[in-house]
C-alpha positions in Angstrom: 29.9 91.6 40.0 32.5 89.6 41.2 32.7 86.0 43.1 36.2 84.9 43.2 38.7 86.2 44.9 42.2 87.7 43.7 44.0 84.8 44.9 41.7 82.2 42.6 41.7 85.1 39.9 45.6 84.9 39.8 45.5 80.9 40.2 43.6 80.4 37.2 45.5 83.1 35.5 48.7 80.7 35.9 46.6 78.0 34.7 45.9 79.4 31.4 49.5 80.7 31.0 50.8 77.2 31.0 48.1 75.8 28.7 49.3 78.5 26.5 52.8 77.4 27.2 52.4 73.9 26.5 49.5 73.8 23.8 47.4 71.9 26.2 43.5 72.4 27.4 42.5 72.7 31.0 38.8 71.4 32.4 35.8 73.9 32.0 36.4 76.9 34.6 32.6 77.8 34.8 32.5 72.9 36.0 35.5 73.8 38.8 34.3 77.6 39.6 30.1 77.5 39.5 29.9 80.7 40.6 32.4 82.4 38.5 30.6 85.6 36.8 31.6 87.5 33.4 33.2 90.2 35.6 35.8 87.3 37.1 36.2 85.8 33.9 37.3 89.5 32.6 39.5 90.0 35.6 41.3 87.0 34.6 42.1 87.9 30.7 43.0 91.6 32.6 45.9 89.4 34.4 47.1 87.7 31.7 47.0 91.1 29.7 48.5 93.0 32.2 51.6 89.9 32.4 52.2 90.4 28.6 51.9 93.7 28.6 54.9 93.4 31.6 57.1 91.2 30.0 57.7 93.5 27.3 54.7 92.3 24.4 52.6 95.4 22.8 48.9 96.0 23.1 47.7 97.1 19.2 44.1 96.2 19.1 41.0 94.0 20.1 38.8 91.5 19.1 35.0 91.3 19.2 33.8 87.2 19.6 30.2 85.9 19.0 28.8 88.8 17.3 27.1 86.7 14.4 24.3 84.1 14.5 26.3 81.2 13.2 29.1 81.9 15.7 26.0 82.0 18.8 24.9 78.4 17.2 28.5 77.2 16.6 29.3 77.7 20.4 26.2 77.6 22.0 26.6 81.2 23.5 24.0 84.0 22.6 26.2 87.1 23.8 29.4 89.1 22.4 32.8 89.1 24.4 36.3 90.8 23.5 39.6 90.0 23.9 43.3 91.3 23.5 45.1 92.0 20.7 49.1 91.6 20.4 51.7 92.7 18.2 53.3 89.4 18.1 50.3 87.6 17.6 49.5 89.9 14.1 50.3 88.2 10.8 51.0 89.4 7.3 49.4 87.9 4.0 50.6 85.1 2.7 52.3 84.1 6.2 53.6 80.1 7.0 52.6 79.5 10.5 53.5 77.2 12.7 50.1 74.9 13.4 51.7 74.3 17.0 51.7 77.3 18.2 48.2 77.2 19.3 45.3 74.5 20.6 42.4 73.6 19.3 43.4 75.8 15.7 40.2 77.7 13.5 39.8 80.1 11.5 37.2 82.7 11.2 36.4 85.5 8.3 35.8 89.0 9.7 36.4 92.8 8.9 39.2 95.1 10.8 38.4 98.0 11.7 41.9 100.5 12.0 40.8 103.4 14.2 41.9 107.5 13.2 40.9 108.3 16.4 39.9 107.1 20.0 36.3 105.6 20.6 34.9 106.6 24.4 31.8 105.1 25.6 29.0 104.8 26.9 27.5 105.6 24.3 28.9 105.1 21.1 27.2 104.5 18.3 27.6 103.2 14.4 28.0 106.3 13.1 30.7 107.3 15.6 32.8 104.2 14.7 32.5 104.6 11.2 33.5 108.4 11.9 36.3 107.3 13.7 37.8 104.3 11.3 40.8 105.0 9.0 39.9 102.4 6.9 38.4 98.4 6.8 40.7 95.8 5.7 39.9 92.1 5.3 40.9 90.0 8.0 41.7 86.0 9.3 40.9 85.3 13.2 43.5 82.1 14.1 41.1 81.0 17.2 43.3 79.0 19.7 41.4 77.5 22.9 43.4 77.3 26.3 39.9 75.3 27.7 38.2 72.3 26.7 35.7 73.0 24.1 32.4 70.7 25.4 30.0 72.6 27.2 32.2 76.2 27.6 30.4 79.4 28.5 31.1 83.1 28.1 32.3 82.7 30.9 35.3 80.2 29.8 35.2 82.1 26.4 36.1 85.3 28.3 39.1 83.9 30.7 40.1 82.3 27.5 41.1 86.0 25.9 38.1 85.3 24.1 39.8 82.1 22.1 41.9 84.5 20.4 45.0 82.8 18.8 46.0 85.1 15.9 45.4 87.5 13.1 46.3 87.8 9.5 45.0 90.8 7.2 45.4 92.0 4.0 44.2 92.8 0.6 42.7 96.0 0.2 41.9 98.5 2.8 39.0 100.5 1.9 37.3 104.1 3.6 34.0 103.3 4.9 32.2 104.9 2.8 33.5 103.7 -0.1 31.8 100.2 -0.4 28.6 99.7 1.9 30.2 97.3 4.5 27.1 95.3 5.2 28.0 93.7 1.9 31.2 92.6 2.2 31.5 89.1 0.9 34.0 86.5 1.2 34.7 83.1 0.0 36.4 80.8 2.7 39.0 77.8 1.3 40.8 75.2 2.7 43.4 73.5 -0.2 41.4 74.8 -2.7 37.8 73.5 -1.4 35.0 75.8 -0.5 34.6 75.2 2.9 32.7 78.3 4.2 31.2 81.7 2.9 29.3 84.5 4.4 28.5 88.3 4.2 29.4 91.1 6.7 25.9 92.2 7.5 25.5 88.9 9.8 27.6 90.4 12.2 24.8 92.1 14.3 23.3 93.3 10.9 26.3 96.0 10.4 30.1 94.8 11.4 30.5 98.5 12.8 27.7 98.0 15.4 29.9 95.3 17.0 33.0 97.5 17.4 30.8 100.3 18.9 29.3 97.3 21.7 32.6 97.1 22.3 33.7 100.7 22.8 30.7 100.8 25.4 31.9 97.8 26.9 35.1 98.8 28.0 33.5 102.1 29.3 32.2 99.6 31.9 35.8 98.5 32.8 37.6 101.9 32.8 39.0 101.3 29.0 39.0 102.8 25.7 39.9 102.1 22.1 42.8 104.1 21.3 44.2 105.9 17.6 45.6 103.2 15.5 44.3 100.1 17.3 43.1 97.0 14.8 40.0 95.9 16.0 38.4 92.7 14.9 35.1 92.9 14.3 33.4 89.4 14.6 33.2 86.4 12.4 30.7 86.4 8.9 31.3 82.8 9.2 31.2 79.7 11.0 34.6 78.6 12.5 36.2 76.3 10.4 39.0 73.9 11.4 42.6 73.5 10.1 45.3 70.9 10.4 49.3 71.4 9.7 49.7 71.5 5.8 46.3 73.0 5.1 46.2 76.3 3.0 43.6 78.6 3.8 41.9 81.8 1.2 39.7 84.2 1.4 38.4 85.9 -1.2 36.5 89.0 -0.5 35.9 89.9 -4.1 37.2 93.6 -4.6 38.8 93.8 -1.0 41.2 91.4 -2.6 42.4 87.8 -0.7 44.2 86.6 2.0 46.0 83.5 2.3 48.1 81.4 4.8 49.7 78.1 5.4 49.9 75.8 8.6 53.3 73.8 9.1 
């Protein structure tokens, strides 16, 4: 249900565009706004959707946030969220990116999930995503924070486009049934130093179970997951900083690596 009005909605909409803008932080929403529910806080990312969407950028997937027990205790918040998913924002293997570009830079290890067909809910289950999935390919989440980290909610997390920053995939895409995805292993490096490591299944005990919460979560907003859409499934891993020069791998065994450097 909603508490703020269109007028706030919209303010704080132009808030987080120019901390995007200017790689700065604004003070906790949820601190300014007390009464600011989930349903405002998705109204707002709507906005700033709908603007890119406007000026010309191109929707291609989603990402699922706070699926995974280490990502609840690394943030202090016990529920999954989404976010948008832009062309521009996408990444190939091996890519040099520029550390600037974003706030408050991490990286997380998850699975992406390329869909063969739409996903509908409300009720969509595992076996309907894995039905409906191309293929899984190994995936880096760049997390990028428009809003002070301290003492954020879902709600902030939410307005926030779910910290979503960037992705980079790569090495080798695989059918679902070909490797039992609950498995999945990767190795997480920062210059060479094991910083991180994890396995798929902590992502609400199956990574497909968090693409299907999502498919039933946009059911509640009027949405869908469309043919061809990347979706990010949640972090295995705990988020792990980066700095400009740092290399970053992840090796997920016999889904291959992925790598990129910060400038």
């Amino acid at each position: 249900m909603r508490a703020l009005d269109d007028q706030t909605i919209t303010e704080i909409a132009d808030e987080l565009a120019a901390a995007e803008r200017d790689r700065t932080t604004v003070p906790l929403l949820t601190a300014r706004h007390p009464g600011m529910t989930v349903e405002d806080s998705y109204a707002v990312q709507n906005e700033w959707r709908r603007r890119g969407v406007e000026q010309g950028r191109r929707l291609v997937g989603r990402k699922i946030g706070l699926t995974s027990k280490v990502m609840q205790v690394a943030t202090g918040i016990t529920e999954p969220d989404y976010g948008a998913i832009f062309a521009d924002a996408v990444f190939e293997n091996g890519a040099v990116i520029e550390h600037d570009r974003f706030s408050n830079v991490r990286i997380e290890v998850e699975l992406a999930f390329t869909l063969a067909k739409p996903l509908e809910g409300p009720d969509v289950t595992v076996f309907d995503v894995l039905d409906a999935t191309a293929y899984v390919v190994p995936a880096l989440e760049i997390l990028s924070s428009r809003i002070e980290l301290p003492g954020r909610t879902i709600v902030d997390t939410i307005s926030d486009n779910a910290a979503f920053g960037g992705l980079v995939y790569g090495g080798n895409p695989v059918a679902v049934d070909a490797i039992d995805l609950r498995w999945v292993s990767a190795l997480l490096y920062r210059n060479e130093t094991i910083e991180e490591s994890g396995v798929a299944a902590a992502v609400l005990n199956h990574p497909a179970t968090g693409v299907a919460w999502l498919a039933n979560k946009l059911a509640q907003h009027g949405d869908r997951l469309e043919t061809g859409e990347i979706i990010l499934a949640g972090s295995f891993t705990r988020p792990m900083w980066v700095e400009p020069g740092d290399t970053v791998l992840a090796d997920y065994r016999e889904l291959g690596t992925i790598t990129c450097r910060f400038i």
